[in-house]
C-alpha positions as CSV (number, residue, x, y, z in Angstrom):
1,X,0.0,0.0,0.0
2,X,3.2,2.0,-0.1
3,X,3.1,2.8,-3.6
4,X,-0.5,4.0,-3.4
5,X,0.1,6.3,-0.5
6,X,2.9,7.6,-2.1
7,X,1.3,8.3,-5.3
8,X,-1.4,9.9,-3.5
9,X,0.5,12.0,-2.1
10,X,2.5,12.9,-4.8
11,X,-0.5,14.1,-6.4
12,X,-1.8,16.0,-3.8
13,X,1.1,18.3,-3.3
14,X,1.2,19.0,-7.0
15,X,-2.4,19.9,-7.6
16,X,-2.2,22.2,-4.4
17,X,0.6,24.2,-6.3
18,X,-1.6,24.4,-9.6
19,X,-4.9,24.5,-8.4
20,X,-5.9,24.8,-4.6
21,X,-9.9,24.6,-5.4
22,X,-9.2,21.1,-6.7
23,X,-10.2,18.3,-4.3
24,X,-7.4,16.3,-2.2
25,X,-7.6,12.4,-3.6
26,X,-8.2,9.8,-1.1
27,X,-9.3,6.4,0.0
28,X,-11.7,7.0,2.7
29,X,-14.7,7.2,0.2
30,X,-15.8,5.2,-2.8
31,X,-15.7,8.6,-4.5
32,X,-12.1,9.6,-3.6
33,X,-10.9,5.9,-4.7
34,X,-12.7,6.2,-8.2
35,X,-10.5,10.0,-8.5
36,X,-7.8,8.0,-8.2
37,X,-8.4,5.7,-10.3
38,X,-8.8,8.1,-13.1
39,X,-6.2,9.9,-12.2
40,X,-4.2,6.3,-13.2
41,X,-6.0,6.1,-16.1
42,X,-5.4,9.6,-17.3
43,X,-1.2,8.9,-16.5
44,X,-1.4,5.6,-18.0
45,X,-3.0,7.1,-21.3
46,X,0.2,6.6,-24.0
47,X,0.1,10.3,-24.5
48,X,1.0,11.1,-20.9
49,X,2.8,7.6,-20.2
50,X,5.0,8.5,-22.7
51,X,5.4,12.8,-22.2
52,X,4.2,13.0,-25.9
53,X,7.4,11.1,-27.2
54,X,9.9,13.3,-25.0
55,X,11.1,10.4,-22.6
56,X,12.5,7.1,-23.7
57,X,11.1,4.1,-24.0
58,X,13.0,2.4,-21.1
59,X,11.8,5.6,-19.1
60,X,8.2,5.0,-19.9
61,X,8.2,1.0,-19.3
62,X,9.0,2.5,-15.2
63,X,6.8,4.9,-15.4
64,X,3.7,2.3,-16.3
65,X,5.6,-0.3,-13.6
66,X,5.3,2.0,-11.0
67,X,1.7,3.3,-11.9
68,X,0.7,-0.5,-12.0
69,X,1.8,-1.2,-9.0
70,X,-0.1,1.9,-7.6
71,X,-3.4,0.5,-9.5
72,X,-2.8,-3.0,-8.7
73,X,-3.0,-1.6,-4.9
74,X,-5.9,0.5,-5.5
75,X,-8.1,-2.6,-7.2
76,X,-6.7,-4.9,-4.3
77,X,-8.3,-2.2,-1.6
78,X,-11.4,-1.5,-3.8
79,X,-12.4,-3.8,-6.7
80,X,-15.3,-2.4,-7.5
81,X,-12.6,1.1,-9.1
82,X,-11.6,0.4,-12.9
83,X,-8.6,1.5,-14.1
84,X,-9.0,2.1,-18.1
85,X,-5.8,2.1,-19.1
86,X,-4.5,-0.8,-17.2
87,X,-3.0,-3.7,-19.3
């Protein structure tokens, strides 16, 4: 659950620097969980797991390990969440 708490933290200190009306991700409601869960899906999309080409493809292979393991933690605490871009 590392990974997940990590990512959800992540994400909450950079959409308090961007946006501050925007709502803090969590995992105490069904509602929060599903956020997070498209949040995944939106970073998993190729366009973002990939920068738009500017990263390599050895840099985007971690970048979709370590966002699996995130949603992989996320569907293990809440099944009912679907990831879209996952697999």
């Amino acid at each position: 659950m590392q990974a997940l708490r990590n990512f959800i933290t992540e994400e909450n200190r950079w959409q308090s620097m961007w946006n501050s009306n925007y709502p803090q991700l969590d995992l105490a409601t069904s509602t929060g969980r599903a956020n997070i869960a498209e949040r995944l899906s939106d970073q998993l999309s190729p366009e973002n797991l990939h920068c738009d080409g500017e990263i390599s493809n050895a840099e985007a292979q971690r970048k979709y390990v370590r966002l699996e393991r995130v949603a992989l933690q996320l569907l293990k605490l809440d099944p009912t969440v679907t990831v879209e871009e996952l697999y």
